[in-house]
FIDOLUM-712416 format. One record per atom (N, C-alpha, C): residue number from 1; residue in three letters; x, y, z. Coordinates in steps of 0.05 Angstrom, whole numbers. Atoms other than C-alpha are relative to their C-alpha. Layout:
N
+-----+-----+--------+--------+--------+
|   k |   r |     xx |     yy |     zz |
+-----+-----+--------+--------+--------+
| NUM | ALA |      X |      Y |      Z |
...
+-----+-----+--------+--------+--------+
This chain:
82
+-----+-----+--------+--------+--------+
|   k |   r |     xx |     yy |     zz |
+-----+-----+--------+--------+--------+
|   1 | UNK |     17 |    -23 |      0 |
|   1 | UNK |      0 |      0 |      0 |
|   1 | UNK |     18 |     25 |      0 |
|   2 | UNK |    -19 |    -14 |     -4 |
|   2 | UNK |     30 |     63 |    -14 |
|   2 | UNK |    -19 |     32 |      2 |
|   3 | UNK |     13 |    -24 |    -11 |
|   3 | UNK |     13 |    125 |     25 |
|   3 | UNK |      9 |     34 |      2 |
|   4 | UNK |    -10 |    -25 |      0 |
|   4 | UNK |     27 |    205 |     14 |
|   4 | UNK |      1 |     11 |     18 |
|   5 | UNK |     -5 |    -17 |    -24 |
|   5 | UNK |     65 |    237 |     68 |
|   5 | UNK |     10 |     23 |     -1 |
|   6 | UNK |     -5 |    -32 |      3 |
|   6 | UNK |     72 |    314 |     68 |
|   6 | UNK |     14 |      2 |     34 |
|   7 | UNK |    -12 |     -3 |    -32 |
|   7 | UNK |    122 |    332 |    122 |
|   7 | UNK |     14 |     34 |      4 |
|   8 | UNK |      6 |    -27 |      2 |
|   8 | UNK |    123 |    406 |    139 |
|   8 | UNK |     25 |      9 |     21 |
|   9 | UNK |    -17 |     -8 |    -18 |
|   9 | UNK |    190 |    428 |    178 |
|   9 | UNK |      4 |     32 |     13 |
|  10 | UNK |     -6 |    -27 |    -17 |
|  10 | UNK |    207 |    484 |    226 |
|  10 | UNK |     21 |      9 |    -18 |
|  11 | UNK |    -27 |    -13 |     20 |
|  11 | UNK |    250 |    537 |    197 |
|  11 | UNK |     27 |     -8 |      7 |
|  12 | UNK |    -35 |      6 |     -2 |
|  12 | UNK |    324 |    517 |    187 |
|  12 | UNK |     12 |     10 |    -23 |
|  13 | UNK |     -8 |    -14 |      6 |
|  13 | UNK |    378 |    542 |    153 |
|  13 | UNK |     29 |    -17 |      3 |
|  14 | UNK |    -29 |     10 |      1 |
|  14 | UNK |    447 |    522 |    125 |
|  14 | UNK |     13 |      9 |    -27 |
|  15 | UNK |    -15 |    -12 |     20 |
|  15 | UNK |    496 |    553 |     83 |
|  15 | UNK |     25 |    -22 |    -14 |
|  16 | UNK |     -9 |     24 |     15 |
|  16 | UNK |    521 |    501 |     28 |
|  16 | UNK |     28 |     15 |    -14 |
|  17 | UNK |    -20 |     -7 |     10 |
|  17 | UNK |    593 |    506 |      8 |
|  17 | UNK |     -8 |     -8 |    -29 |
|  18 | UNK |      5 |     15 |     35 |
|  18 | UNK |    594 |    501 |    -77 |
|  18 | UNK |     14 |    -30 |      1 |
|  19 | UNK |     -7 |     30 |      7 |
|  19 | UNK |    601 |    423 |    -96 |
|  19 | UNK |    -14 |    -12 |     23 |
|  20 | UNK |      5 |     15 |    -18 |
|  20 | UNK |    576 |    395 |    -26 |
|  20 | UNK |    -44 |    -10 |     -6 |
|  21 | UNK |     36 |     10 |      5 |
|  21 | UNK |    503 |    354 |    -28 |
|  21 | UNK |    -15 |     -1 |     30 |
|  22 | UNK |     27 |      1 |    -29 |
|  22 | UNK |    444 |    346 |     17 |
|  22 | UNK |     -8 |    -31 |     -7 |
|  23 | UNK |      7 |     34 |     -5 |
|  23 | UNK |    427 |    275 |     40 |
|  23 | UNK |    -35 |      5 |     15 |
|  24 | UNK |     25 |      2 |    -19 |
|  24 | UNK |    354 |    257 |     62 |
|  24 | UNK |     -6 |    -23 |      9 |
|  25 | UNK |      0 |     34 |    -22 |
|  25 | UNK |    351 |    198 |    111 |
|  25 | UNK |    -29 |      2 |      2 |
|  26 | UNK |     22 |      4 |     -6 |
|  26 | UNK |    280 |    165 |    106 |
|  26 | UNK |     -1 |    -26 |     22 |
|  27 | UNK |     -1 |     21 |    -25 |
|  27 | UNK |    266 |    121 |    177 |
|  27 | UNK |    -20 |     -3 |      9 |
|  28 | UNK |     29 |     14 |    -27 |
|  28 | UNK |    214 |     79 |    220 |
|  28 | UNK |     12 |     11 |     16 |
|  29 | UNK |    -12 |     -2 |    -31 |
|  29 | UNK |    253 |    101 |    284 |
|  29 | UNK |     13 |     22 |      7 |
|  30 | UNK |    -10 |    -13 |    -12 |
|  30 | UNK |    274 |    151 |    326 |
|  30 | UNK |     20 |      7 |     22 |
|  31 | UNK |    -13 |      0 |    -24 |
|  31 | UNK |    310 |    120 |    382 |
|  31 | UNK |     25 |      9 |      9 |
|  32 | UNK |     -2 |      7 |    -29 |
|  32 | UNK |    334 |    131 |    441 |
|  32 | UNK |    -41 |     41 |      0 |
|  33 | UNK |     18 |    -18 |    -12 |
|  33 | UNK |    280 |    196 |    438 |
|  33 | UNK |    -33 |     -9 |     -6 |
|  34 | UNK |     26 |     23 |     -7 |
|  34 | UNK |    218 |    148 |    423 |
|  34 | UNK |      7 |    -28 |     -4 |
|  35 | UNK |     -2 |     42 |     -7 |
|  35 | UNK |    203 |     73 |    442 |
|  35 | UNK |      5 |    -10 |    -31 |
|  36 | UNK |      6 |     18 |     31 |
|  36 | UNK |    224 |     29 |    386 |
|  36 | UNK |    -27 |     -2 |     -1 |
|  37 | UNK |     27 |      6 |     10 |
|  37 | UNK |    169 |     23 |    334 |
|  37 | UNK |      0 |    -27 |     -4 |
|  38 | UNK |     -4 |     27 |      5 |
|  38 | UNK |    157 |    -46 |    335 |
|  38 | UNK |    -16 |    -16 |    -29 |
|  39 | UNK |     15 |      1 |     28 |
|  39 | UNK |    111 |    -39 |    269 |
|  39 | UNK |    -23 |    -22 |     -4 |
|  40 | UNK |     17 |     25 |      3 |
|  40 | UNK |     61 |    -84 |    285 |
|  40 | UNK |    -26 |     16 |      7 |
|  41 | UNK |     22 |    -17 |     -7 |
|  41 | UNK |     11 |    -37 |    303 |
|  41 | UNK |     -9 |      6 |     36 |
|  42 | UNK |     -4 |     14 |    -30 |
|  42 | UNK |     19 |    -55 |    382 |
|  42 | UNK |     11 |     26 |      8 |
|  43 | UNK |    -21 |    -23 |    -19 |
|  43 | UNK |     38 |     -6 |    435 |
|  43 | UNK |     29 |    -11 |      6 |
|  44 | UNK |    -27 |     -2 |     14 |
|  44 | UNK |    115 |      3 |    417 |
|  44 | UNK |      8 |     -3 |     45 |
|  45 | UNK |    -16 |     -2 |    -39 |
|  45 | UNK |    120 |     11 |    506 |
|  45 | UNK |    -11 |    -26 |     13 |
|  46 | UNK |     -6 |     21 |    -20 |
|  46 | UNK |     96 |    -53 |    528 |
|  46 | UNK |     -5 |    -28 |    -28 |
|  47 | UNK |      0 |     22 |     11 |
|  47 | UNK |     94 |   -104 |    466 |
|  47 | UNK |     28 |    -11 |    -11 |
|  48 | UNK |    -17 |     -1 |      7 |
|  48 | UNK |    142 |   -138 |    458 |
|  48 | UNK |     19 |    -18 |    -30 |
|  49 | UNK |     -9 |     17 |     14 |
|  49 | UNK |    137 |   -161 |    387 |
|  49 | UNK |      2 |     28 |    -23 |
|  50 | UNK |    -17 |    -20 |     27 |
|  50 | UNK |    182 |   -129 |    325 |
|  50 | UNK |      0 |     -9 |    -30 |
|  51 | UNK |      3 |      3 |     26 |
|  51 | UNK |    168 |   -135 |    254 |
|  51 | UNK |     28 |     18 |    -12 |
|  52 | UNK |    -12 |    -18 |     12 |
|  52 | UNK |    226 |   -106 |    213 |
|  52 | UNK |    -18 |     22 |    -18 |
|  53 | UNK |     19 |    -20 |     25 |
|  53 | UNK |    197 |    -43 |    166 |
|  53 | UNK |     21 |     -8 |    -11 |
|  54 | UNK |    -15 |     -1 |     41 |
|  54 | UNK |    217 |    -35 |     89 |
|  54 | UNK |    -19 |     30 |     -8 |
|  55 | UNK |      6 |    -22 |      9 |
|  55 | UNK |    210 |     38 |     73 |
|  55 | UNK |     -4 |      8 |    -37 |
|  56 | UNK |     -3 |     -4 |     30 |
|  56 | UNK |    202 |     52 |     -1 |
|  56 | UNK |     -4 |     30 |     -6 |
|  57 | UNK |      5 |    -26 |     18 |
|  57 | UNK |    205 |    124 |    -35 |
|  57 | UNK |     -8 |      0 |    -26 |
|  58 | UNK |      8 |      3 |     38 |
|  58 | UNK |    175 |    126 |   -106 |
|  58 | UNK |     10 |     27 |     -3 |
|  59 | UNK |     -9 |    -21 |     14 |
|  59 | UNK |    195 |    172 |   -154 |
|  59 | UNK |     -1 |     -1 |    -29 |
|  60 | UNK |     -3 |     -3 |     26 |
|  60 | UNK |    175 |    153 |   -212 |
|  60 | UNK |    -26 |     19 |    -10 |
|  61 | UNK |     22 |    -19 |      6 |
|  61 | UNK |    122 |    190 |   -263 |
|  61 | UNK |    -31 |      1 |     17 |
|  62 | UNK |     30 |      6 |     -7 |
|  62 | UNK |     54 |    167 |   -226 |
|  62 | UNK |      2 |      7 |     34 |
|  63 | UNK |     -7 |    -15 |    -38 |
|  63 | UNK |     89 |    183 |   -148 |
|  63 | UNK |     24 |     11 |     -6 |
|  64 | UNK |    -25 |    -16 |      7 |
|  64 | UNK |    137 |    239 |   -160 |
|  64 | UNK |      9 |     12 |     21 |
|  65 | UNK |    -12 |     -7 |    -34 |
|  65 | UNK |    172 |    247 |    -88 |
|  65 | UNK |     16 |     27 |    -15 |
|  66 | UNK |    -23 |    -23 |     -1 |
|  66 | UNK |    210 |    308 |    -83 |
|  66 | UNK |      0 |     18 |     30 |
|  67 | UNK |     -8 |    -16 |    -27 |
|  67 | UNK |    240 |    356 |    -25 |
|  67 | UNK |      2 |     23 |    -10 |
|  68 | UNK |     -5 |    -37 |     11 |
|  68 | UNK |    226 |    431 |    -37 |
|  68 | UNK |     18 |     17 |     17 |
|  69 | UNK |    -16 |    -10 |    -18 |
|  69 | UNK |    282 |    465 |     -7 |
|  69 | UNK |     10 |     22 |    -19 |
|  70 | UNK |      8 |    -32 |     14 |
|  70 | UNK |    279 |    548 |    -24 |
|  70 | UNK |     31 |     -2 |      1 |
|  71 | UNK |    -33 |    -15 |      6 |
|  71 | UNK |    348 |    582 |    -37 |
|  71 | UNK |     -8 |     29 |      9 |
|  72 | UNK |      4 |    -35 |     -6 |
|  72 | UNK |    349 |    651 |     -9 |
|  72 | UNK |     32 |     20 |     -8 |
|  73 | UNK |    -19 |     -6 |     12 |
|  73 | UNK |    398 |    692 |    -49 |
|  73 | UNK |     16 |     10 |     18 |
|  74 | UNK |    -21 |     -5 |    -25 |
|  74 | UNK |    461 |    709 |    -11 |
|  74 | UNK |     -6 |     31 |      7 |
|  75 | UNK |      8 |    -22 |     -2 |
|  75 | UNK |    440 |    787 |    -17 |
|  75 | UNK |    -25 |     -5 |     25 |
|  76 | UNK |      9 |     -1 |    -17 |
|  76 | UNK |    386 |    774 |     37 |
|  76 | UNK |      0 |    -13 |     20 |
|  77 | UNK |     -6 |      9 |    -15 |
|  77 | UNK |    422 |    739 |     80 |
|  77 | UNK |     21 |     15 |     26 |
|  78 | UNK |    -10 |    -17 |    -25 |
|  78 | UNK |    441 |    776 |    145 |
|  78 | UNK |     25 |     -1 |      9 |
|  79 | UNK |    -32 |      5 |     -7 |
|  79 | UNK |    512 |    790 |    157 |
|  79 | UNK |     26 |    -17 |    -23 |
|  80 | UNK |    -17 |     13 |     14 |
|  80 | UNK |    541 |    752 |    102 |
|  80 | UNK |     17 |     28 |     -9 |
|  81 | UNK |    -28 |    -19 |     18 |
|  81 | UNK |    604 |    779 |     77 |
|  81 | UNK |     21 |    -17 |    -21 |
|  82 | UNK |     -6 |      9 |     23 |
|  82 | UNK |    617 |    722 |     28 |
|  82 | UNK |      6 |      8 |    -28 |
+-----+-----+--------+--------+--------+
């Protein structure tokens, strides 16, 4: 089954040297700051049974994943002296 997740982040900010890339880690888990997901649909705090997940990203023409990430031109960037 494949389900559309829109994930909406707090403002952040990082100034990319030229040539360097951006990685995007997709994960079931969070731990140590929540309980393993044990993916079984079970409360993850007292069951104690674990299914591995299998994450998939599509990207082809019919599910076209993408990450919108703005550029803010170095001119309105506060203090730069780049």
């Amino acid at each position: 089954m494949v389900y559309q997740v829109r994930l909406d982040l707090m403002p952040i900010s990082n100034l990319f040297v030229k040539g360097h890339r951006i990685r995007l880690d997709i994960s079931s888990s969070d731990f140590p700051k929540f309980d393993v997901n044990g993916n079984t649909g079970e409360n993850p705090g007292t069951s104690p049974a674990k299914v591995t997940a299998l994450n998939t990203v599509y990207h082809d023409e019919n599910r076209p994943s993408h990450a919108l990430l703005p550029v803010i031109p170095r001119a309105r960037i506060s203090g730069w002296s780049g």
